[in-house]
N, C-alpha and C positions, 0 to 999 in steps of 0.2 A: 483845270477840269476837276469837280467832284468827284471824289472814288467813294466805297462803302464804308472805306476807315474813316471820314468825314463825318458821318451821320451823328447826331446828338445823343448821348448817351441813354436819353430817356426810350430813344426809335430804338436804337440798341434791344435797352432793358424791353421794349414793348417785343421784340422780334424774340428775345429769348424764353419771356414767358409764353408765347405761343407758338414753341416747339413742342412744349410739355413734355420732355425728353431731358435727361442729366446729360446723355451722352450726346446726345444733339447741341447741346448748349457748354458742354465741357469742348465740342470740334470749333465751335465758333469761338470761344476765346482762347483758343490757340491761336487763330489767324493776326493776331498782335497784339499789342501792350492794349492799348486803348478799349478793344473788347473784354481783353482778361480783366480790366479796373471794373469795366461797367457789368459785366458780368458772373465775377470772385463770388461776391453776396449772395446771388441767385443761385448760385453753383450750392454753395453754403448751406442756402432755406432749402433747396430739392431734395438735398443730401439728405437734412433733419427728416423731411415730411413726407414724401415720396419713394424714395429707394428702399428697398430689401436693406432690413437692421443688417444683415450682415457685410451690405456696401457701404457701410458706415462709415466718415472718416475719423470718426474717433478711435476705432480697433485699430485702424493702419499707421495712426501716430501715436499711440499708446503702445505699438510694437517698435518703430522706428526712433520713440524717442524724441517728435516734434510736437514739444509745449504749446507752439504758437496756433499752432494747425487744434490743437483740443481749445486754445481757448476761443479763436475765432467761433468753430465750432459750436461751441456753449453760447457764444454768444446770439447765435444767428439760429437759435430754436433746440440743436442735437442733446438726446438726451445723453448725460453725462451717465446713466446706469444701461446702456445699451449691450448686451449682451450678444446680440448678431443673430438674435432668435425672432420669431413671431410667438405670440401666446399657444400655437398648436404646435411648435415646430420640439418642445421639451417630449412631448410625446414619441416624435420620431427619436430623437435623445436616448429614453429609455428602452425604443422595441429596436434599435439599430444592429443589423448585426455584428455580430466579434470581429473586430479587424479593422472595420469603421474607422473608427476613431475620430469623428471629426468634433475639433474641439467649438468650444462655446464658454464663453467668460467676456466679463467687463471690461472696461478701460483701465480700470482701478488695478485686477487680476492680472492683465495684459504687462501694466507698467510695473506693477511689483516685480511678476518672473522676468523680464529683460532687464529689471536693475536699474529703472528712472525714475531716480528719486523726487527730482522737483515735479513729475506730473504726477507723482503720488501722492505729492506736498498740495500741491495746486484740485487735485482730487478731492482728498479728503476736507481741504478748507474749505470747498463747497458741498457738505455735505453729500458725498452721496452713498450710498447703501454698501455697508462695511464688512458685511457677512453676506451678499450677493453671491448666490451660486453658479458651480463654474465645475467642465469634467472636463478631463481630455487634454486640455491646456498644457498637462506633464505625463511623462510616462511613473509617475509615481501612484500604485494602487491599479492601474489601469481602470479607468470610468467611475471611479469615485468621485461621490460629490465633493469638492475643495473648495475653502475661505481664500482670497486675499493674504491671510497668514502663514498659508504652507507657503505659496510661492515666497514669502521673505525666508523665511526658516532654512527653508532648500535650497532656492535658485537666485540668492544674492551673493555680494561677496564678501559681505560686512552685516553686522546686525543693527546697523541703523533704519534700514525697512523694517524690521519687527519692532523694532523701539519706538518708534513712528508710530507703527499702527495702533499698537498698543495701549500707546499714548492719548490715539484717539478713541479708544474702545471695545479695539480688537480683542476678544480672548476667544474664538473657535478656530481651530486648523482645519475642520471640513466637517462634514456633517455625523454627528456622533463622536466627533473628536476633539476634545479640549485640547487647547494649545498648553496649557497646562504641561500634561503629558509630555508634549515633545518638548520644550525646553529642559523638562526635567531628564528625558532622551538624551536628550545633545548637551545636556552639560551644560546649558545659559542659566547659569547663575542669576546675574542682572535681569536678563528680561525674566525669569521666574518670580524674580521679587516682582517687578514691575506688574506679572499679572497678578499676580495675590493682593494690589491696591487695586485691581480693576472693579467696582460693585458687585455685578455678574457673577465675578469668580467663585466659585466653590471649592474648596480646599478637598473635599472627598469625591469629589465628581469623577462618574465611572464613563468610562468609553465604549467603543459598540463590541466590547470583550470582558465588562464589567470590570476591567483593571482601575485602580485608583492612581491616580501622581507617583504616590509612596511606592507603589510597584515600582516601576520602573526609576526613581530616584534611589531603591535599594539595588534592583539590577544594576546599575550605571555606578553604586558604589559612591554615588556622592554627596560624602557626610553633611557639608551644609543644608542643601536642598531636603536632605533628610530630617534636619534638626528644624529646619522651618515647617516642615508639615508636623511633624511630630509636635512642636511646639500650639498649634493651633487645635480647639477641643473637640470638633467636628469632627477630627480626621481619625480613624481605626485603624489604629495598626495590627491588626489582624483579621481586617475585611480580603475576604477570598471569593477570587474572581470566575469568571466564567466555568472553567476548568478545577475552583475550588481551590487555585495556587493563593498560596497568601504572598507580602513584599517578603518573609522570610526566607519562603522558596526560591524567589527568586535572587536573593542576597546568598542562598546557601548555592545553587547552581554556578552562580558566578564568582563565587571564592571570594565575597566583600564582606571580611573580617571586622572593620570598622562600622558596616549598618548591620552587619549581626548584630552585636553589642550593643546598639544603640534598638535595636528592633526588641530585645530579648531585657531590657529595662520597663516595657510595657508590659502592665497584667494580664492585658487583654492579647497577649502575642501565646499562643499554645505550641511549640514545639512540637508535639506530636498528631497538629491537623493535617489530615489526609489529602491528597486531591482525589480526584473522581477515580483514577487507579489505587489508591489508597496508599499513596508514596509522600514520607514524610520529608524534611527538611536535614534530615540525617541522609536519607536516599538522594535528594538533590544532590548534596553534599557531592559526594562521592559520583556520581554520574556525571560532572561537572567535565569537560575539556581541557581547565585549568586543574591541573592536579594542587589538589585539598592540600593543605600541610595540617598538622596534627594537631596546632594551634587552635585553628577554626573548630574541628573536628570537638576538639575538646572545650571547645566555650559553648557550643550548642549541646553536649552531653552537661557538665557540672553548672547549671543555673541554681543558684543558690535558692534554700528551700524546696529545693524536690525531691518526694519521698523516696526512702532509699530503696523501695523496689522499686518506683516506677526508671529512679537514676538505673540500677542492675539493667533492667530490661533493654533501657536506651542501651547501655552502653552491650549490652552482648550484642545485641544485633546488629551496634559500628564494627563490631567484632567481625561479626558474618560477612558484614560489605566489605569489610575490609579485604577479606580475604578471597570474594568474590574479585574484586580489583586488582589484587595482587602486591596490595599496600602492608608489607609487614613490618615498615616502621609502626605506624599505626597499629597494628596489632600487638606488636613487643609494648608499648607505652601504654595502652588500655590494661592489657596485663599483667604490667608492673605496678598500674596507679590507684585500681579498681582492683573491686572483689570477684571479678568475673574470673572465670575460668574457660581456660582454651575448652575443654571437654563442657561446656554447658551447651545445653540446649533448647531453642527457641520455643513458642509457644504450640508450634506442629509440629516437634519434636527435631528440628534438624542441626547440627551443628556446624560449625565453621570449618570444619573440616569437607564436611557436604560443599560451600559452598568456593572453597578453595579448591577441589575436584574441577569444580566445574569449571575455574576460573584457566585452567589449561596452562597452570603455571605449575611446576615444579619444587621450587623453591620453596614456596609459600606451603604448600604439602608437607614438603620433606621437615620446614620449621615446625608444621605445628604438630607432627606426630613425634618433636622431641620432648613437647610438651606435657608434664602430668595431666593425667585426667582425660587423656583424647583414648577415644576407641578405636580402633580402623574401621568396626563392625557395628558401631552404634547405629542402630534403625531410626530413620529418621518418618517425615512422609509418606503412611504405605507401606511401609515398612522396607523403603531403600535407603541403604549404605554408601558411604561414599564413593563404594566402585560402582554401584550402578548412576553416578552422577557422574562419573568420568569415562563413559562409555562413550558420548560424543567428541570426544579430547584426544590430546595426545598420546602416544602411547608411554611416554616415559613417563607419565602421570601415572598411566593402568600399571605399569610395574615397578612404581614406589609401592603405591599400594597392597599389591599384592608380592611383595617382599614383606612388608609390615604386617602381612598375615590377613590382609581381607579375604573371606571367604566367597569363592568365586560361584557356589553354589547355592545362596540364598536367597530367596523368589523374592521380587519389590513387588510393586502391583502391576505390572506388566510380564512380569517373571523373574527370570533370574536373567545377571549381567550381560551371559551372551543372546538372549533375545534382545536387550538392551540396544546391544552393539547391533546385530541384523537390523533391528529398526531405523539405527541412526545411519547406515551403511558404512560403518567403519570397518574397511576391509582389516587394518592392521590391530584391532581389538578385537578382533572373530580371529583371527588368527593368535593373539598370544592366549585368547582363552580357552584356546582348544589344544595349544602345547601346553597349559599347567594342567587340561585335565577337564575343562568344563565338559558336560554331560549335554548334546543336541538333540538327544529323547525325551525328555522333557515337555510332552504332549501341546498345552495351551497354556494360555496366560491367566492371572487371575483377574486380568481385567474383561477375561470372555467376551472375546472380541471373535472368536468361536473362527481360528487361523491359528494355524503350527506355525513351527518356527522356517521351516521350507515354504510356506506359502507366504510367508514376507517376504523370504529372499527374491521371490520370483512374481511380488505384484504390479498391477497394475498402475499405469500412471508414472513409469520414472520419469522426472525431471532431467533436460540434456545434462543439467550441473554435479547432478548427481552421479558419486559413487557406486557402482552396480556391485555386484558379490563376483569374485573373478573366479576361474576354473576352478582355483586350488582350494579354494574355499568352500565350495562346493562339496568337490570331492571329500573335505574333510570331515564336512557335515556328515554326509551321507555313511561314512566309515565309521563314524562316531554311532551310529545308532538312530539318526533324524529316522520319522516317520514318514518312509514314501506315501504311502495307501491312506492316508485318512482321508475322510474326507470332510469339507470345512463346512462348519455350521454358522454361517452369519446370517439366515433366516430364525435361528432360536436362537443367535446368541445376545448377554443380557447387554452389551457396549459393543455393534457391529460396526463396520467401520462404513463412510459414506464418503461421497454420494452413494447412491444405490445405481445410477445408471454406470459409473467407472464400477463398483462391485456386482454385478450382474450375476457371473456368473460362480454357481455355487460347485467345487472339485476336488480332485486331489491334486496335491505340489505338483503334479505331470499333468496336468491341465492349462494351471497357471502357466508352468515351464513353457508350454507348447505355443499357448496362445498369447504371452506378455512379453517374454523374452524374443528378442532379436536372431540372437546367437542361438543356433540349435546344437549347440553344443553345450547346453544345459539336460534340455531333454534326452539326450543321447546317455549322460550320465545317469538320468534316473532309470533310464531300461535297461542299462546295461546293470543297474545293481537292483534290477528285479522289481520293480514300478509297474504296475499292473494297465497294460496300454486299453482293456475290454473296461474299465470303470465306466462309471455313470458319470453325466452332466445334468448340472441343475439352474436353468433360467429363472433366474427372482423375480425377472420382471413381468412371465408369463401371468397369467389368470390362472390357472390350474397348477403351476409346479411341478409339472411331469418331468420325470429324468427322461432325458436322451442319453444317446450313446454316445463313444465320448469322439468320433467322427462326424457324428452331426449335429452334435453343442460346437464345435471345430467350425465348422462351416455357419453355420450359423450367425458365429463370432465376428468369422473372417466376410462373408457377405451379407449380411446384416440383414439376412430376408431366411423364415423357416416357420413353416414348412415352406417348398418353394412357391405351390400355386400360390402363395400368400401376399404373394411380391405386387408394387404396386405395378402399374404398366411400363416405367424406365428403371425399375432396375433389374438389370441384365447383368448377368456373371460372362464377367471377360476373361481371353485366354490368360490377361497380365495376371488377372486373379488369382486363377488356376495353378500358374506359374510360382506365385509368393508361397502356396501349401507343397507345391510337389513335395519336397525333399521332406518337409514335416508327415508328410502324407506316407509316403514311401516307408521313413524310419519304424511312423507304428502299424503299420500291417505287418512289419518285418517283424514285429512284436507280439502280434496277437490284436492289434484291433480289430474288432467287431463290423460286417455290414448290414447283421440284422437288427429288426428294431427293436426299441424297450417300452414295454406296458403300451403298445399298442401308437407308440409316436412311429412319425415316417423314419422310416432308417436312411443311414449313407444310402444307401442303395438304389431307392427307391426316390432317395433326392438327386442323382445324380443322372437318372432315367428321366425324371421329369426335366429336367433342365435338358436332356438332349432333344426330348419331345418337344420343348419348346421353340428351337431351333436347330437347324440341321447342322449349322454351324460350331454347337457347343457340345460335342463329344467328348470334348479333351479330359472334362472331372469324370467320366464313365471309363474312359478305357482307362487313366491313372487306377482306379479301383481296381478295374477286372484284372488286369496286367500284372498288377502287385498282388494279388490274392490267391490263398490256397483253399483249400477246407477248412485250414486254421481258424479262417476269418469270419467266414459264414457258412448258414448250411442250407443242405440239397433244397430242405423247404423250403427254406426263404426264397432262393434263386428261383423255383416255380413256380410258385406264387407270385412271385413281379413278372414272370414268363407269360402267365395265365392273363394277368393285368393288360397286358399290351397286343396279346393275341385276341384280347377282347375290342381293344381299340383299333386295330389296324380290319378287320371286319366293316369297321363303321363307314362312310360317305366323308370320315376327317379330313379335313385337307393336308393335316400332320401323318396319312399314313404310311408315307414313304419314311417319316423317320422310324414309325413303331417299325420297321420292315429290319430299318439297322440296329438298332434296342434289341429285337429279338437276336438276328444275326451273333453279335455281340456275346448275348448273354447263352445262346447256344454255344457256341465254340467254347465258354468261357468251362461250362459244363462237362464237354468232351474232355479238356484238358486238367480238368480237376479233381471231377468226378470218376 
């Protein structure tokens, strides 16, 4: 008896083109041998002509490795440049969101990164597109466009994929990116030669960071590849890149003594080109990871032919690095070998002493103040010294120096050292320079930033990281003569400090103390050494500038709504509110705070009546006031006057007049017991 595995192969072939289905006609040549023969072919041409490029079976054997399956393939129509894309699908490509990732690349791309060499052999012998773009394929770059060339460079195990390609005409690693480069990167010698025979190649070709080859063959330190570019007329060895680094920069960053030298035989190489921060090849130098030896240091300083001041200048300012660094070999050999002198100073007047302060090393200090010709007091910048440059630093830095006789009272452009130190909040520098004697009266700074030196200690904005001023320090301040009562001008002053909405508000140090500080155990010190709690407050960010009083600049601060009808409709002052001022609250009435108003602004007083009016709920900032207040605080007038206010409202049809009932109540009893 006939079965269907019987039928002629051509009935076959007839039944499987008129499924018009791959996967209809891939089910049917499973069912046995004799289908799979008559039907492989068919399978083959649907594959090419009908299926989604990315059901392709050339991506699936250019990942797996199977030659025979690509060449069938080719044979039976697939294009051999099949990317897995449709002409609209790169669009989805470039707007896909971050995360995506989904890749797209050729067959050619496919078989380079898994390492299959003969279908790369067999690829490229048929021509197909060499520079064929391709993303996603590697986590290298994440979504950059890639050549065929990165996958051999990267993801082989051997450099015979890039000898290969290369061979055939390869020279791009990906788009904007000369393979050039990366060989010169990774140190392929060979295939570097190999591309500099490719026609295409250009020996000075920049990448999408305007670097040349020679960059990165002086970064990499490797002399050959160096001498090949160098060799060819094209190439500039002092073309500087995006960032304006030249190959020297980067030969001096990575401590490559051998393309120095060979860098620094060219005319066109300048030693002292800036990059865009204006940091030369001495400053690479020395910023480097690899610590410099003095060798290097000293072939990029003595290039023969250079005039002997511009040599002086080079060489004091390896001087100043040096001792930024804390490199006093380097500074004993320049000052042995050169005319420079430890005491010379730079073009903004600062010396190596300045910058050895800074460097928070000791040693290098204590060396160079054994040196002739150092000042401890030389003004540098501004006219700061090298104590006010080790104000951020250790302390046994600050008291080398001032054992050497630096004068701890001489104003830089911020002031003098101990404003220095408050700024940088180095507690143990406010401390030794208040036991030699430093002077905390010392009003402002000359950079009129229109803020005493109390109102640093106690600004706005500390970072968790940062050092705060601790009790004793304070206290020492304050003994010493600081100015409690000034009050701060950063509305006139000529360098106020910003933003303006963190500086808002304009006070005295008991302002700032009250409302910046955590710890009311600052404010407590400045009332107790006579701090004036009735001062005025000043909002910069108002329209008119009016002072309040310093209870309702307080609130103000603290609830972010003033006057209070002002507020939008949510915000509401809660009892937690209420809660975080009490004890601040309490200390300055204890003081002398004020509840009447100034030049006609709402007082505490009368803000804390409006807020009970607005809720019956919210008495708690009204009776904190009345509760803690004597005549000290406010007077009979005022009290009436907001008496009269409410006696007026609670008259009215309000619906709030059951609270004017307890406002009055209140503010009567308050009167009995004060009055």
């Amino acid at each position: 008896m006939a079965t269907i595995g019987h039928l002629p192969a051509e009935i076959i072939l007839f039944v499987g083109e008129a499924t018009n289905s791959s996967r209809s006609i891939a089910a049917l040549a499973r069912t046995g041998r004799r289908f799979y023969n008559a039907l492989n072919v068919l399978l083959y041409k649907f594959n090419a002509t009908r299926d989604h490029p990315a059901k392709s079976c050339l991506l699936w054997a250019a990942k797996s490795g199977c030659l025979e399956t690509i060449k069938l393939g080719h044979r039976y129509g697939a294009d051999l440049n099949v990317d897995g894309t449709t002409d609209d699908d790169w669009d989805f490509v470039e707007d896909s969101i971050e995360g995506t990732a989904i890749p797209f690349a050729t067959p050619l791309q496919i078989a380079a990164h898994y390492d299959h060499f003969d279908i790369v052999q067999y690829l490229l012998e048929s021509d197909v597109i060499i520079h064929a773009e391709s993303r996603n394929l590697c986590d290298c770059g994440g979504g950059k466009v890639r050549f065929p060339l990165h996958e051999a460079f990267y993801h082989c195990t051997n450099d015979d994929m890039a000898a290969l390609l290369i061979e055939h005409g390869s020279y791009l690693e990906g788009l904007g990116s000369p393979a050039l480069h990366v060989a010169a990167t990774l140190n392929k010698v060979h295939l570097f030669r190999a591309l500099l025979e490719v026609p295409e190649v250009q020996a000075d070709a920049r990448n999408e960071v305007e670097d040349t080859a020679l960059h990165y063959a002086a970064k990499m330190g490797n002399l050959e590849i160096v001498r090949l570019l160098l060799a060819r007329p094209e190439v500039d060895a002092g073309a500087a890149g995006e960032l304006l680094c030249t190959p020297l920069h980067y030969a001096a960053l990575n401590c490559r003594l051998g393309a120095i030298k060979l860098l620094l035989d060219r005319p066109e190489v300048d030693i002292d080109a800036g990059t865009e921060s204006g940091d030369t090849a001495i400053d690479y130098a020395f910023r480097s990871k690899t610590m410099c030896s003095v060798k290097l240091i000293e072939t990029l300083l003595h290039r023969p032919g250079v005039d002997a001041a511009v040599k002086r200048s080079r060489c004091h300012k390896a001087v100043c690095l040096a001792a930024q660094r804390s490199r006093v070999d380097i500074i004993r050999t320049l000052l042995h070998r050169t005319e420079v002198g430890a005491g010379d100073k730079t073009p903004i007047g600062n010396t190596a002493l300045h910058a050895a302060a800074q460097s928070e090393n000791v040693h290098v200090v204590e060396f160079l103040l054994r040196q002739p010709g150092v000042d401890v007091n030389a003004s540098g910048n501004g006219g700061e010294t090298p104590l006010h440059w080790a104000m951020d630093g250790p302390k046994d830095v600050i008291q080398t120096l001032i054992d050497a006789g630096a004068d701890i009272h001489k104003p830089g452009a911020l002031g003098t050292p101990l404003r220095y130190a408050v700024l940088y909040c180095n507690n143990s520098a406010i401390k030794m320079l208040l036991s030699h004697g430093a002077d905390p009266s010392v009003p402002k700074s000359g950079l009129d930033d229109g803020l005493t030196l109390l109102h640093h200690c106690f600004r706005p904005g500390w970072e968790p990281e940062e050092t705060k001023p601790d009790r004793k320090i304070v206290l020492n301040l304050v003994k010493g003569g600081a100015d409690l009562d000034t009050m701060s001008t950063m509305a006139t002053a000529a360098s106020p400090p910003e933003p303006l909405e963190k500086w808002r508000n304009e006070g005295t140090p008991l302002f700032f103390a009250t409302a910046y500080m955590e710890e009311t155990f600052f404010m407590e010190i400045l009332l107790d050494a006579g701090a004036r709690a009735d001062s005025v407050v000043v909002d910069r960010m108002a329209a008119e500038g009016s002072p309040q009083s310093f209870l309702a600049g307080l609130f103000r601060h603290e609830f972010g709504v003033y006057p209070y009808h002002a507020r939008a409709a949510d915000d509401e002052i809660s009892d937690e509110m209420v809660r975080r001022v009490r004890g601040r609250v309490r200390s300055l009435l204890k003081y002398g705070a004020r509840l009447d108003n100034v030049n006609g602004e709402q007082s505490a007083l009368e803000y804390a009546c409006e807020v009970a009016y607005k809720s019956a709920l919210r008495h708690e900032l009204l009776w904190l006031l009345l509760w803690n207040s004597t005549s000290r605080n406010v007077s009979l007038e005022h009290v009436e006057r907001v008496v009269l206010l409410y006696d007026l409202k609670e008259n009215t049809d309000d619906a709030q007049a059951e609270n004017c009932c307890k406002i009055l109540a209140r503010l009567s009893r308050f009167i009995e017991r004060v009055f």
